[in-house]
Structures are given as structure tokens and as C-alpha cells.
Backbone bond lengths (Angstrom), bond angles and torsions (degrees), N, CA, C in turn:
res aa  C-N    CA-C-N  psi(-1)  N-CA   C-N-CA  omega(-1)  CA-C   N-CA-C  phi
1 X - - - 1.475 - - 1.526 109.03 -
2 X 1.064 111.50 139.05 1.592 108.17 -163.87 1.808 94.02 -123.52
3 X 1.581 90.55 142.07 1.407 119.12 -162.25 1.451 127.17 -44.78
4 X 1.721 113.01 -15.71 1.195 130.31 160.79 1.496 115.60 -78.19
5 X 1.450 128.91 -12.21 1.121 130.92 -172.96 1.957 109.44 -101.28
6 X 1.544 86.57 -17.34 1.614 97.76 -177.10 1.716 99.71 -97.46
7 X 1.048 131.91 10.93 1.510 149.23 -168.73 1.391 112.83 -115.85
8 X 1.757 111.65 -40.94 1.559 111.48 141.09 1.132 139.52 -47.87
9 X 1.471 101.00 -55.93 1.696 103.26 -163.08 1.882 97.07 -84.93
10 X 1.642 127.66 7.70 1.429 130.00 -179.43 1.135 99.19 -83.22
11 X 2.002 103.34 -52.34 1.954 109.98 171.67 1.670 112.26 -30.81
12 X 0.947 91.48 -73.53 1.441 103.10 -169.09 1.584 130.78 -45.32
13 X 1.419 98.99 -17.56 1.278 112.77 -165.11 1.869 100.75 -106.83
14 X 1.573 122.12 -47.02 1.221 104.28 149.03 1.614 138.31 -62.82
15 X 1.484 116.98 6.19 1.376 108.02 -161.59 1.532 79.44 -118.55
16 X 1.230 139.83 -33.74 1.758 139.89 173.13 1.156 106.63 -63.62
17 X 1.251 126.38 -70.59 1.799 149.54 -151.30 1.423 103.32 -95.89
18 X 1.318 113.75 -75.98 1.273 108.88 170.35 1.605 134.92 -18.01
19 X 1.528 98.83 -75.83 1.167 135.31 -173.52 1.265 110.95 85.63
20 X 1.396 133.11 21.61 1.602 124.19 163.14 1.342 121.31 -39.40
21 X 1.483 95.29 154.74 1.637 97.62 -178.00 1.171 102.54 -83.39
22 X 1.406 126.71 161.80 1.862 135.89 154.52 1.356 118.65 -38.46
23 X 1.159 108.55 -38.06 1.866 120.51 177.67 2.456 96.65 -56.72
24 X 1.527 85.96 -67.01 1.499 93.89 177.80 1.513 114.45 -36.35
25 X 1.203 93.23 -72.66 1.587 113.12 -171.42 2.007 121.37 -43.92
26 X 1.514 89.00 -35.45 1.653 90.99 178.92 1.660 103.15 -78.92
27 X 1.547 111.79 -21.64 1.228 106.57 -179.67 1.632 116.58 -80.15
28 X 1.528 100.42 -29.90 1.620 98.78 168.53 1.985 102.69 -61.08
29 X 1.231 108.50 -34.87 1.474 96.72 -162.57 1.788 114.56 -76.92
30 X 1.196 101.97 -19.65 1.646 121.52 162.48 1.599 103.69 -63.57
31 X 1.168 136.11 -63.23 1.276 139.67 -155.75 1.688 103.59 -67.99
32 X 1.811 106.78 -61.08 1.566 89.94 164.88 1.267 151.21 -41.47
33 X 1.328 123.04 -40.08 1.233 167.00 153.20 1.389 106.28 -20.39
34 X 1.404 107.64 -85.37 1.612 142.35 153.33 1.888 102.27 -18.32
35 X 1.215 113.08 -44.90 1.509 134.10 -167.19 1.484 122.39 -75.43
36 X 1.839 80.33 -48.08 1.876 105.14 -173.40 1.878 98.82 -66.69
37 X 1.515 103.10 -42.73 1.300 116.34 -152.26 2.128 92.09 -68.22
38 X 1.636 105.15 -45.30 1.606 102.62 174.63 1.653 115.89 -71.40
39 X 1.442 134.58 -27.60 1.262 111.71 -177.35 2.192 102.64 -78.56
40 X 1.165 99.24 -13.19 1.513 99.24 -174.55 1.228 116.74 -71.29
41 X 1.832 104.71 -36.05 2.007 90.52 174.55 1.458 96.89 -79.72
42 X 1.382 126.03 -36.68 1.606 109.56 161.78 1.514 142.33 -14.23
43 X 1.785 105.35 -44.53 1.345 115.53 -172.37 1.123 100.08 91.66
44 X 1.414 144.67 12.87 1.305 143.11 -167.56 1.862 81.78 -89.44
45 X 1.309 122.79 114.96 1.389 126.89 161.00 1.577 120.05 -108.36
46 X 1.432 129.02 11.92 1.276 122.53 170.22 1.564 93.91 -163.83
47 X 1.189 133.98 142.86 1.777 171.05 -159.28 1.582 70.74 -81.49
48 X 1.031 137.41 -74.02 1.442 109.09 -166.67 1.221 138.67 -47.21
49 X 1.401 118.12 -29.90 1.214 147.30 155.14 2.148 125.77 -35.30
50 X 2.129 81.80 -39.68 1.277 68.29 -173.97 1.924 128.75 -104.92
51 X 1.359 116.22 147.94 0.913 132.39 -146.97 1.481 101.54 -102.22
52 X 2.074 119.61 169.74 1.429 106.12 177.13 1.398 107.06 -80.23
53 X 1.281 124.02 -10.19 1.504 116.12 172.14 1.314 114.33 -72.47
54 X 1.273 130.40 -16.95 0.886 116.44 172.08 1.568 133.52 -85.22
55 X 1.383 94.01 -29.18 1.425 112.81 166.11 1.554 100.85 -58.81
56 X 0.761 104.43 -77.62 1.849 108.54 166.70 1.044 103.98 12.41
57 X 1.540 117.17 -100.28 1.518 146.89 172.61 1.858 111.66 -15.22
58 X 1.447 98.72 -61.31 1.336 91.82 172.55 1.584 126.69 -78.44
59 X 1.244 119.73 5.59 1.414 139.32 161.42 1.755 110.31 -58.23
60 X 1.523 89.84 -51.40 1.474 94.86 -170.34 1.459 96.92 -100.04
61 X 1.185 141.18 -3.91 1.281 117.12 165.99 1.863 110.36 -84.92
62 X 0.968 108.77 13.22 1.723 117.97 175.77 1.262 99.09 -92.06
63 X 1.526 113.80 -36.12 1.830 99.59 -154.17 1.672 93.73 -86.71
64 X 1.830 105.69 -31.68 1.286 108.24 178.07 1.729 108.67 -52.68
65 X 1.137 127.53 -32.07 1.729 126.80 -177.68 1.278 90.34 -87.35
66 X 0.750 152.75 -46.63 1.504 132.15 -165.66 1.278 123.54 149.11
67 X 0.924 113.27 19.50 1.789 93.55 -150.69 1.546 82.49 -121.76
68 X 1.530 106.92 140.42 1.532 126.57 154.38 1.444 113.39 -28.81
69 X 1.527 109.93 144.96 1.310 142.29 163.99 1.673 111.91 -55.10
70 X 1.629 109.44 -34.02 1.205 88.94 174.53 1.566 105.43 -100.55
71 X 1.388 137.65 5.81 1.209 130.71 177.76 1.434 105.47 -90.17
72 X 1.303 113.62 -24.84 1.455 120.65 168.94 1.868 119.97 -64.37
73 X 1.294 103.41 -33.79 1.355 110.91 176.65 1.472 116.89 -69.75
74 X 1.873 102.35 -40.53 1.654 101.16 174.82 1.339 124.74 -27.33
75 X 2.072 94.64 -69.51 1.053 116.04 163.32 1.545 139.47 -9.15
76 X 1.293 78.88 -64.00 1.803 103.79 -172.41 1.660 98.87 -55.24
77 X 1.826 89.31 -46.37 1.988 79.92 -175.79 1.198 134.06 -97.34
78 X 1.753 105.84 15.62 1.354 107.78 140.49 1.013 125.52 -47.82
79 X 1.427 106.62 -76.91 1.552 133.98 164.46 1.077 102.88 14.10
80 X 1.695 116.74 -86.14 1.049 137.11 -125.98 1.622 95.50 -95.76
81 X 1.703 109.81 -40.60 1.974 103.03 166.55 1.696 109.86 -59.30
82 X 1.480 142.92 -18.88 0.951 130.91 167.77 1.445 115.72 -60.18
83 X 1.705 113.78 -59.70 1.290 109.65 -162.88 1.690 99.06 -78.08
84 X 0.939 152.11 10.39 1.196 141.15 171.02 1.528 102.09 -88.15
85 X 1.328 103.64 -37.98 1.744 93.63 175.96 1.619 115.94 -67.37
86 X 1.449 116.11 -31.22 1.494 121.04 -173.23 1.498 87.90 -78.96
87 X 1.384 160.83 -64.55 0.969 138.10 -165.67 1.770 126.99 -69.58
88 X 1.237 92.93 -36.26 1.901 93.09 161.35 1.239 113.18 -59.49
89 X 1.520 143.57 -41.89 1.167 147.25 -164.94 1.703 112.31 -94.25
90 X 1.488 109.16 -7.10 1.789 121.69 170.34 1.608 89.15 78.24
91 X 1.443 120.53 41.62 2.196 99.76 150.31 1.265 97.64 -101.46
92 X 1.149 163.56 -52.40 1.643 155.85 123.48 1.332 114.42 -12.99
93 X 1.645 119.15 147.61 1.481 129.46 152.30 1.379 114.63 -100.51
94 X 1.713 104.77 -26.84 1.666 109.20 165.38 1.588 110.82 -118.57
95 X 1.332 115.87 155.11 1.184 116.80 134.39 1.527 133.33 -98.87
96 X 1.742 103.45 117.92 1.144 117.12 -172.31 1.598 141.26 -48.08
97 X 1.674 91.50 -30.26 1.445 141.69 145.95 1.575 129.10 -8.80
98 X 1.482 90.60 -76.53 1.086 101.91 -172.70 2.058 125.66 -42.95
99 X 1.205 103.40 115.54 1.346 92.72 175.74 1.321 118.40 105.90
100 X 1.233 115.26 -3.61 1.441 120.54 -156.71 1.523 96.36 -101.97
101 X 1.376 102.77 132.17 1.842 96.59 166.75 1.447 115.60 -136.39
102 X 1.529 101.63 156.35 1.422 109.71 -158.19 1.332 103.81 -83.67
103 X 1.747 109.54 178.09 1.611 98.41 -177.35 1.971 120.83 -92.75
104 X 1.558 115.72 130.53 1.007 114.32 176.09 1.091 147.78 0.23
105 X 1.615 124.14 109.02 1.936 122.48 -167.80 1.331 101.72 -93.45
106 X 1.165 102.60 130.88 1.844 92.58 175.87 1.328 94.99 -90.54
107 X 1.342 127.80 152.93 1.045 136.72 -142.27 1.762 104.18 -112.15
108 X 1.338 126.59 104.09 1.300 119.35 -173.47 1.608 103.33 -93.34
109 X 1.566 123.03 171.84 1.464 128.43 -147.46 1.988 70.97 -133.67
110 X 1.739 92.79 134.49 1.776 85.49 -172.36 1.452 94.60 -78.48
111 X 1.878 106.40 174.47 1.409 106.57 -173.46 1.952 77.17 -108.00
112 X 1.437 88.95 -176.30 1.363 126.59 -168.91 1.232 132.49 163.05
113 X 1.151 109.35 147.26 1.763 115.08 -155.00 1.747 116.56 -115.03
114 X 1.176 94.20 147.19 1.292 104.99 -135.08 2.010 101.34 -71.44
115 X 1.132 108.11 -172.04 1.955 111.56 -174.81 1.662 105.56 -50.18
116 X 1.278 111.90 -52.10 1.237 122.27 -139.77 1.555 86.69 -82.50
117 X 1.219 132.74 -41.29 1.427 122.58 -142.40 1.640 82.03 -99.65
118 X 1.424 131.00 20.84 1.202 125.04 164.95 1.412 115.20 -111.81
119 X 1.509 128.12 -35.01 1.310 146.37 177.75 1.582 115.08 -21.64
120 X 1.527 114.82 127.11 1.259 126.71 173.88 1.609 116.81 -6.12
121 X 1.707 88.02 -63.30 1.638 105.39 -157.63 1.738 92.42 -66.34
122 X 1.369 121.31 -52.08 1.071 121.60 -138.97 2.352 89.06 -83.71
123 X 0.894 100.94 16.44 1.718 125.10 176.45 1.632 118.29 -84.66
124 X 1.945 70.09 -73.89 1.628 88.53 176.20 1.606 131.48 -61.44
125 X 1.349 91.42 -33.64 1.638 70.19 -176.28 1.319 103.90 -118.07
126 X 1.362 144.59 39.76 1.517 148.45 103.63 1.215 136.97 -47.42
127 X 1.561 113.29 -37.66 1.325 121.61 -179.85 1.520 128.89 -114.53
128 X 1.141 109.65 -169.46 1.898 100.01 179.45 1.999 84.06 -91.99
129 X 1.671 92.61 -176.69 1.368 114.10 144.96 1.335 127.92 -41.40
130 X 1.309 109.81 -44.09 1.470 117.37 -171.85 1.250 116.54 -74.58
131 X 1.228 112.65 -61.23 1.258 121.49 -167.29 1.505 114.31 -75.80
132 X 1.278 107.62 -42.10 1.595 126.87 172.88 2.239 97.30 -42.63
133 X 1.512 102.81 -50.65 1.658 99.05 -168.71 2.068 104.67 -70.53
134 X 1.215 99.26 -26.53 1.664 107.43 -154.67 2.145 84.03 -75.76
135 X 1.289 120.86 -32.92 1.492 126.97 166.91 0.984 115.63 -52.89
136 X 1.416 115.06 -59.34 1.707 134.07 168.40 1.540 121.02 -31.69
137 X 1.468 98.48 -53.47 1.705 106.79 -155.63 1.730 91.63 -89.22
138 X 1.493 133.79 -37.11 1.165 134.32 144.28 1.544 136.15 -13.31
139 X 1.255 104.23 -59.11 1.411 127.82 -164.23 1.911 101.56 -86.48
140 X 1.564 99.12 -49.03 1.918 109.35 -162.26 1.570 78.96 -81.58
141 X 1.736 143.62 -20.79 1.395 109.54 -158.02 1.929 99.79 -112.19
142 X 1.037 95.79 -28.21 1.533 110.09 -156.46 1.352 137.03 84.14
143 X 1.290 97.79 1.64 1.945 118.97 -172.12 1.530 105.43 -51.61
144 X 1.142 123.22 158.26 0.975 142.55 -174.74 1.706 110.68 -76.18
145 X 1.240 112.30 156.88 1.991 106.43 176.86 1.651 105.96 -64.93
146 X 1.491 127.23 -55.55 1.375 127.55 152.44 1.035 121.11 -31.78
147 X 0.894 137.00 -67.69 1.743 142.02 176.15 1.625 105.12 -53.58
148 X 1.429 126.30 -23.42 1.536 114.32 -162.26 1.870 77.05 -100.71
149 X 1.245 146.27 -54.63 1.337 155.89 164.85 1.764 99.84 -20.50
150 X 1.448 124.08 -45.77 1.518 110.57 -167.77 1.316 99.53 -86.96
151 X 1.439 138.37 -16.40 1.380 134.07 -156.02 1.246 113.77 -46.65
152 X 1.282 150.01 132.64 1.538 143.26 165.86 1.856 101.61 -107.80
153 X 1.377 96.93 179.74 1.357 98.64 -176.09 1.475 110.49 -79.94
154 X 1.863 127.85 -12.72 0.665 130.57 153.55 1.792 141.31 -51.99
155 X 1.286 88.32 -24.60 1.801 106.38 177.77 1.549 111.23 -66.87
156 X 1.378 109.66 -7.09 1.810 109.94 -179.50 1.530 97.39 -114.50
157 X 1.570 83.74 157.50 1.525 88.79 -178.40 1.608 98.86 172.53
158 X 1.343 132.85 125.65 1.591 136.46 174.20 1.274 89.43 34.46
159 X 1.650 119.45 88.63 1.425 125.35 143.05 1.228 102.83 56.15
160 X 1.418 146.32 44.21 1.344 136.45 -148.25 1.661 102.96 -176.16
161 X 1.272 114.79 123.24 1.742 117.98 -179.26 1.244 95.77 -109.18
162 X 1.699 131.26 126.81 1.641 105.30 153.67 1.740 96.55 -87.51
163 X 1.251 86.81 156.44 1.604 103.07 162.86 2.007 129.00 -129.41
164 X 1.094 99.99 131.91 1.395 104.61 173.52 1.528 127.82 -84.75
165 X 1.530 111.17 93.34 1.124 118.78 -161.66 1.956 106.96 -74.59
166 X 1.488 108.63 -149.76 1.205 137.59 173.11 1.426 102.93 -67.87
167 X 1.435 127.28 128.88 1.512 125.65 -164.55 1.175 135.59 76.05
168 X 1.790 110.41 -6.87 1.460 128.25 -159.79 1.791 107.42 54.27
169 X 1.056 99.37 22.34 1.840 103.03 151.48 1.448 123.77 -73.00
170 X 1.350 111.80 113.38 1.220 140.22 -169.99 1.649 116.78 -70.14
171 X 1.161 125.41 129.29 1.580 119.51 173.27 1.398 135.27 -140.08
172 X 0.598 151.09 179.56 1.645 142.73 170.06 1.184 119.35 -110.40
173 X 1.657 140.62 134.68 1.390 126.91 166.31 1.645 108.23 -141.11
174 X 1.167 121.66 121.27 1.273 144.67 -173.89 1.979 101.04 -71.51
175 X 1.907 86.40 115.50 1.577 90.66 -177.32 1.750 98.04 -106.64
176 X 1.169 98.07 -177.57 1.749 95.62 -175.75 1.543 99.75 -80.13
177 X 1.097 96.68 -174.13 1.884 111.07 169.24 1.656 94.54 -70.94
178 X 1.351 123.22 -81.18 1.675 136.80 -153.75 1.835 87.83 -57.68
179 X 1.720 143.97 -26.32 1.220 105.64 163.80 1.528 114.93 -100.39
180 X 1.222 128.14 18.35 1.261 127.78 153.66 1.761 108.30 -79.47
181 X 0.977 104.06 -46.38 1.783 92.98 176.86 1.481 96.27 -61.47
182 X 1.399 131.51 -58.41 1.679 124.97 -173.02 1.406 114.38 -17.70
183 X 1.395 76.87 -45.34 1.838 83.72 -154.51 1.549 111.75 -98.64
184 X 1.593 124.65 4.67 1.101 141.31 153.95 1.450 112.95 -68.33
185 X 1.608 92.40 -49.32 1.734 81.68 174.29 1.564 127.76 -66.60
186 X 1.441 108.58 -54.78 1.374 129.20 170.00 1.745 97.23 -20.22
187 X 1.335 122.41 -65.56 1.183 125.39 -169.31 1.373 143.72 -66.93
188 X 1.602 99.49 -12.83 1.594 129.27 179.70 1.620 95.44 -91.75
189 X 1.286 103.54 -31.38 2.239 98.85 178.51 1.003 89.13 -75.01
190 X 1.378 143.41 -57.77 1.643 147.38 176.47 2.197 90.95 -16.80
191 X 1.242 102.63 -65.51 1.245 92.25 -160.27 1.621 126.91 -77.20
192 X 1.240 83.10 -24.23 1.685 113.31 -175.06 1.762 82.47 -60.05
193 X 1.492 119.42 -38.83 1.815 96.86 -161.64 1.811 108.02 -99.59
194 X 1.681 86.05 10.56 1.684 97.07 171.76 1.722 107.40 90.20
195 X 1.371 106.38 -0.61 1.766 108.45 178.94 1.540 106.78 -64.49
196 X 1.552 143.97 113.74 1.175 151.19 170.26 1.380 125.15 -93.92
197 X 1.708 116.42 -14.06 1.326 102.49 159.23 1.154 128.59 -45.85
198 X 1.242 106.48 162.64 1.364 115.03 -166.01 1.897 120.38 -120.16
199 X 1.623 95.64 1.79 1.102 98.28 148.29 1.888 137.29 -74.34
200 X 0.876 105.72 137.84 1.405 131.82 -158.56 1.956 104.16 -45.58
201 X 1.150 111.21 -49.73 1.627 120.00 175.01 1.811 104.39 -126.19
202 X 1.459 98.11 129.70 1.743 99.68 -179.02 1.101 111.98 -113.28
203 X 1.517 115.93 164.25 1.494 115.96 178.82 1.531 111.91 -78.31
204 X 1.451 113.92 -161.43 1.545 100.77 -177.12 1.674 106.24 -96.10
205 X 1.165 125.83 20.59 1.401 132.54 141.18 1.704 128.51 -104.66
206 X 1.154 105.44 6.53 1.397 100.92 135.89 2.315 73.20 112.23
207 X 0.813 120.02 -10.55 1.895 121.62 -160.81 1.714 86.76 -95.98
208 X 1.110 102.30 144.23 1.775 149.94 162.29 1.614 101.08 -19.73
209 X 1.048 113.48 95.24 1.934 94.96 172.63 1.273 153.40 -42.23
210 X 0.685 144.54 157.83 1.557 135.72 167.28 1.478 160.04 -141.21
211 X 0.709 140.92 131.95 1.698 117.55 -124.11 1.342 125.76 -51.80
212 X 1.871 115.22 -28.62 1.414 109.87 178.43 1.546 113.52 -69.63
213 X 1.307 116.16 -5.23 1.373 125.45 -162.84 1.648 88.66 -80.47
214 X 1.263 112.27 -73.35 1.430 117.90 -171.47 1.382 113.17 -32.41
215 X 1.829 104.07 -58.06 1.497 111.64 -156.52 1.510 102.37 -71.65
216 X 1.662 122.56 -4.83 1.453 104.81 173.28 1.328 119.59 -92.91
217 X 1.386 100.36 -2.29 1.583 108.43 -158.02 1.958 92.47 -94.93
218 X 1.412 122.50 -42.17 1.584 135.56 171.23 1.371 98.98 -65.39
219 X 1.228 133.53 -35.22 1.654 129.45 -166.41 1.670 94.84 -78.75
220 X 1.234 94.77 -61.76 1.899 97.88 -175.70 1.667 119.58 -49.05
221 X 1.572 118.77 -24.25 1.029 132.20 -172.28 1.940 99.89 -99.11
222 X 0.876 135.77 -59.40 1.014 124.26 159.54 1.834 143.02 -38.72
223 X 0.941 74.69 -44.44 1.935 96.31 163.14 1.211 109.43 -40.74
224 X 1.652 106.75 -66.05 1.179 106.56 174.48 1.123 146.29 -68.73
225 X 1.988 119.57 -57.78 1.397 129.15 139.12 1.317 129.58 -7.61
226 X 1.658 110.27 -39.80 1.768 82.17 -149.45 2.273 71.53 -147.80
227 X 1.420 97.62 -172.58 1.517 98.12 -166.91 1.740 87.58 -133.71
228 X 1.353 122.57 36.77 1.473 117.69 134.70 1.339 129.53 -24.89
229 X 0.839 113.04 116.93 1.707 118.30 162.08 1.579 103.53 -74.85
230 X 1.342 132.70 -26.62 1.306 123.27 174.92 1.475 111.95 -134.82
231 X 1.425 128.61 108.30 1.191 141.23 -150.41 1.586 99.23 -112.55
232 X 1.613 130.31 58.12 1.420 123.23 -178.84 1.529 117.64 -119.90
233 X 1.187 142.40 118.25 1.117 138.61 171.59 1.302 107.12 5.20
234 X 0.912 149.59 -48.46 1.855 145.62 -146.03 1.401 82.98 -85.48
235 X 1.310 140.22 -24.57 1.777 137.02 -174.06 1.156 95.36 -54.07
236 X 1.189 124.03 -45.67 1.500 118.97 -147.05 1.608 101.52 -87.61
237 X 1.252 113.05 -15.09 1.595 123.78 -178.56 1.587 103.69 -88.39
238 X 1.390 115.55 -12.73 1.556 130.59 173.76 1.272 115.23 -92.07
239 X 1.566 114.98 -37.47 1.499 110.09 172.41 1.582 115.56 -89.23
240 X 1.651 112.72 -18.04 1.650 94.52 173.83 1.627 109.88 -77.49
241 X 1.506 134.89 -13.61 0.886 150.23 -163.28 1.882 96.21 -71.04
242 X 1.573 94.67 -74.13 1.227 104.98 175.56 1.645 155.62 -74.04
243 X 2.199 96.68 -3.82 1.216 101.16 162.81 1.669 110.37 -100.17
244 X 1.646 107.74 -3.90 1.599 90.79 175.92 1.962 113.30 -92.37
245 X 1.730 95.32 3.22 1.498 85.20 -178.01 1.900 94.33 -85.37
246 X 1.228 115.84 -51.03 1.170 110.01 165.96 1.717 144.22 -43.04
247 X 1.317 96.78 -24.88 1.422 101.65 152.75 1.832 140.70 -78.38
248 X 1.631 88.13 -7.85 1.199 105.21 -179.63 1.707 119.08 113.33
249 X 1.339 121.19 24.34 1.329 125.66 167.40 1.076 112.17 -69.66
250 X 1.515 141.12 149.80 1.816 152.74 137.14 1.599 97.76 -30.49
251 X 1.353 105.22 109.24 1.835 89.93 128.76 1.572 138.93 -11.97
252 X 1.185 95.58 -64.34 1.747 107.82 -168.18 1.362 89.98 -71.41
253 X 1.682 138.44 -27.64 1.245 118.63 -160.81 1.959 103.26 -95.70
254 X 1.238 125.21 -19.18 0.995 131.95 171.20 1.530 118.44 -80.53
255 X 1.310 115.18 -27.90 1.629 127.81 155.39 1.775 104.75 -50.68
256 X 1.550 122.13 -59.03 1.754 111.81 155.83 1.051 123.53 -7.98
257 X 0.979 87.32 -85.20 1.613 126.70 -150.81 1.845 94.65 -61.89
258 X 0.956 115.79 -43.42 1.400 119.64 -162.16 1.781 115.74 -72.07
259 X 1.694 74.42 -38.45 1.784 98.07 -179.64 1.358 100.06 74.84
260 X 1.296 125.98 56.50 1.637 131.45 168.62 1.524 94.61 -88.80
261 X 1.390 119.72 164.51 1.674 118.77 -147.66 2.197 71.82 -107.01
262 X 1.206 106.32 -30.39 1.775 103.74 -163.10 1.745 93.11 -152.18
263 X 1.673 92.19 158.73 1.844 113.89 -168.43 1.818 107.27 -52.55
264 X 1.152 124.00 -48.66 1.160 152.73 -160.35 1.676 106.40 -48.51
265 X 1.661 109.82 -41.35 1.381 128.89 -172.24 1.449 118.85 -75.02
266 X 1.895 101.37 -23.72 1.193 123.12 179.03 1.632 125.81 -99.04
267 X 1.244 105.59 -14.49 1.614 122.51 -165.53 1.931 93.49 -73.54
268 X 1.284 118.30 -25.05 1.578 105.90 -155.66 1.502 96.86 -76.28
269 X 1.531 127.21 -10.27 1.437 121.72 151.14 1.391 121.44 -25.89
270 X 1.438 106.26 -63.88 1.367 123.80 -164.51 1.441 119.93 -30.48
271 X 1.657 101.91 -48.11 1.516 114.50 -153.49 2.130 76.39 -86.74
272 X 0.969 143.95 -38.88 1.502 111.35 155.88 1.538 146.98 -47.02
273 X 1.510 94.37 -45.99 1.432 93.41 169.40 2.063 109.62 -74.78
274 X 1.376 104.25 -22.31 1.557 94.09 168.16 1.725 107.62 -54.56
275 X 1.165 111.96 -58.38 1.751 114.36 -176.89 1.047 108.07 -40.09
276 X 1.473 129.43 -60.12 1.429 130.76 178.33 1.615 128.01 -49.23
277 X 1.419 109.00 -36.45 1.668 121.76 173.95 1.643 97.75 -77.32
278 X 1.377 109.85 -41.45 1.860 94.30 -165.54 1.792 99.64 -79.15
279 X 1.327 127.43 -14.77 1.482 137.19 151.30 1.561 105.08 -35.57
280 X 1.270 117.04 -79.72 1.481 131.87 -170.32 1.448 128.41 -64.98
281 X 1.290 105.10 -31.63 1.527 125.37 145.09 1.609 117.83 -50.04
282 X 0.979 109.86 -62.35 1.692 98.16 -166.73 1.553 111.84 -81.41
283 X 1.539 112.84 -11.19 1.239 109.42 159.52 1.596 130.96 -93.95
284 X 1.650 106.59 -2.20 1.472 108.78 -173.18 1.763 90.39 -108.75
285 X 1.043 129.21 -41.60 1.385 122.09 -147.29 1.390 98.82 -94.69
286 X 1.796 128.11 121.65 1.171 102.22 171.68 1.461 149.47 -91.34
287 X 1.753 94.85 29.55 1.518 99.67 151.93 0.954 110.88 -80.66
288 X 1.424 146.67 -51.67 1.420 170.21 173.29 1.704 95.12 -7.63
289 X 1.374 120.19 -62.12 1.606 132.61 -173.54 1.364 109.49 -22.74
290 X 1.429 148.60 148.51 1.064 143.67 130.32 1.361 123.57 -57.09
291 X 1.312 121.14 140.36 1.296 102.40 172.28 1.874 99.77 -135.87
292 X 1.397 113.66 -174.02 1.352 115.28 -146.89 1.277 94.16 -96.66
């Protein structure tokens, strides 16, 4: 069976079983590919053949091209969801895999922007309707740019968005009253200008959004607002994260809300809202003070 045929029946099995998204999946199909193309000037002619040294090799011929430590790690865990499927299913006797680790992420603390440079006013009268709500529903939910892209008009309902996460796992997130009216209104001009899609936010021809649309419309608005070094939709999934832990949300309840699959994905908040308490500390407590 040749390695393009074991690349089918892998498709199939994350896009059935799995449930990966299309975004994932083309990236698993890039990464193999990428793989097939290094064990081949290798001489590697059959998956049985290949070994963790060899994987190895093409580890470091990634970092040698260029590519990040953490794009290198992806990789790796493709890798490693392929050969676990070829050895559970008997096209391997080993996995080559096993054990292997990628090279070190240094660990960055997400950015996010602060109350003010998000505030109604400071919304409203910068932006349209549109764009001003698509910020809104971002910021109050934490949803993902995909997840804000599937919304239909059906996804609202009593103060309440469902959303279709990662896996097509389903969730609930509680919006206020004033952006449930937003977005009541938003949707009645929708009709008033005769737009009938039925996706949830439209472009300015009236059709279904899509992600470069969004991310230019949050990039352009951020740029300005706020002094990010990285101005991309996912900010806003960084700052609802991190002003409701700072206001006093659970962990476990922002793990919800977030739709992280486990605690671990959600904890790197922490070391923000830590900054923010050891902030308030050294200015409230008067040991806290510096002194000279």
C-alpha cells in the first residue's frame, strides 16, 4: 500500500471520527506531503522503513529552512497522529514516533487590549454598525474568528449565542441584553436593505463573511485604538479571556466559555491576571510601595 493511499484512508478517518476541521485537515495534508517529499530524497521507499532517526533528520531539516520551533512542533504532531493511526490499524509494526520531542516554545503571555480602548463609545463613533457589532460579539463572547464566520441568525436566541466550536462541539455563551438588542437591530437594517442571508453578520453586499474580511476590518481597528504589536482577531479572544479573569471569573468557568477541550489551554491567562493583582498590590498595600 503506498503512502498516498495510507493518507486517504488517515483523511477519512480524521474528518469522520475525528471530527477535524477543513482548516486542520488541509494542514495535516500539507504536513504529510512535506514528509512524503523528505523520506523520498532519503530513499525511504516504504513507512516501514521509517525510523525515529529519521524523523529526526527531517525535524532539523525544517528548522534548517526556516521555519519556527513552534511550526516545527505542529508538524511533529501530525506526524505522530498519523503513525498512531498506521499502527493501530496494522500498516506499521512500530511507531517511529513514539517519544520523540520537538524543539522548545518559549512561552509568550497573550497580548490584549485594555477596557477603554474597547468601550461602546470609543466603538461607536469610529466604526459603522457592522463592524462596531462583529468587535462586540468578539470581545463580550470570546468565540473564535471561525466560530464568529458560522453564526446564522439562528444561533441567537434569549440573550444566548450557540456556537459551533472545534469538532462541531456545541456551546452556549450568555450575551448581555444591550448586545442582543445590537444585534436585533443590525438585523432588521439587514432587511430593511432587502439582505436575506441568513448568515448572522453580512458583508457590504449583503453575502456570509469571511475570515479575511473580518481580520481586516479588527486589524484596521486595532492599529489604531490600541498599541498592539499584534492586532488579529484572536486579541479579542485574549482580552475577553483576560478581563473577565481579572474581574473575578473561575477558571473552570472561562475554560466554558472558551471551549478549550482541557484546563491547561486556559491557565496561560493566569500569569496576566497575576500581572494585574501584583500591579494593584504594590500600589494599594503599603508594603507593596517601592522604596529607594
Amino acid at each position: 500500500m503506498t503512502p498516498f493511499l495510507f493518507s486517504i484512508e488517515f483523511e477519512l478517518y480524521i474528518q469522520s471520527e475525528k471530527r477535524f476541521s477543513d482548516h486542520t485537515i488541509i494542514a495535516y495534508q500539507l504536513d504529510l506531503t512535506q514528509f512524503y517529499d523528505f523520506i523520498g530524497v532519503q530513499s525511504v521507499n516504504d513507512l516501514k522503513e521509517v525510523t525515529s532517526k529519521v524523523i529526526r533528520g527531517w525535524l532539523v531539516s525544517l528548522v534548517d529552512d526556516g521555519y519556527t520551533n513552534k511550526s516545527v512542533n505542529r508538524k511533529l504532531s501530525s506526524l505522530k497522529a498519523y503513525f498512531r493511526f498506521l499502527k493501530r490499524n496494522g500498516f506499521v509494526d512500530v511507531n517511529p514516533t513514539t517519544g520523540l520531542t520537538g524543539p522548545k516554545i518559549e512561552k509568550r503571555l497573550p497580548q490584549f487590549a485594555k477596557e477603554a480602548e474597547l468601550s461602546n463609545q470609543q466603538l461607536n463613533t469610529t466604526l459603522s454598525v457592522r463592524d462596531a457589532l462583529i468587535i462586540e460579539i468578539l470581545y463580550q463572547t470570546g468565540m473564535r474568528l471561525s466560530e464568529l464566520v458560522g453564526l446564522t441568525t439562528a444561533s441567537v436566541y434569549d440573550n444566548k449565542i450557540k456556537v459551533k466550536g472545534k469538532r462541531n462541539k456545541e456551546r452556549i455563551i450568555p450575551i448581555s441584553p444591550e448586545l442582543y438588542n445590537q444585534i436585533k437591530s443590525y438585523r432588521e437594517e439587514c432587511a430593511k436593505n432587502g439582505f436575506t442571508n441568513f448568515s448572522l453578520i453580512l458583508t457590504d453586499k449583503g453575502e456570509k463573511l469571511y475570515p479575511k474580511f473580518v481580520y481586516r476590518k479588527i486589524n484596521a481597528y486595532l492599529a489604531t485604538a490600541t498599541e498592539l504589536q499584534k492586532c488579529s482577531p484572536h486579541v479579542l479572544r485574549h482580552t475577553f479571556a483576560t478581563h473577565m479573569l481579572n474581574n473575578g471569573a473561575g477558571i473552570e468557568t472561562i475554560k466554558e466559555l472558551l471551549g478549550h477541550a482541557n484546563l491547561a489551554a486556559t491557565q496561560v491567562y493566569t500569569h496576566n491576571s497575576f500581572a494585574q493583582l501584583n500591579n494593584i498590590y504594590s500600589q494599594a498595600h503599603p508594603r507593596g510601595h517601592k522604596t529607594d
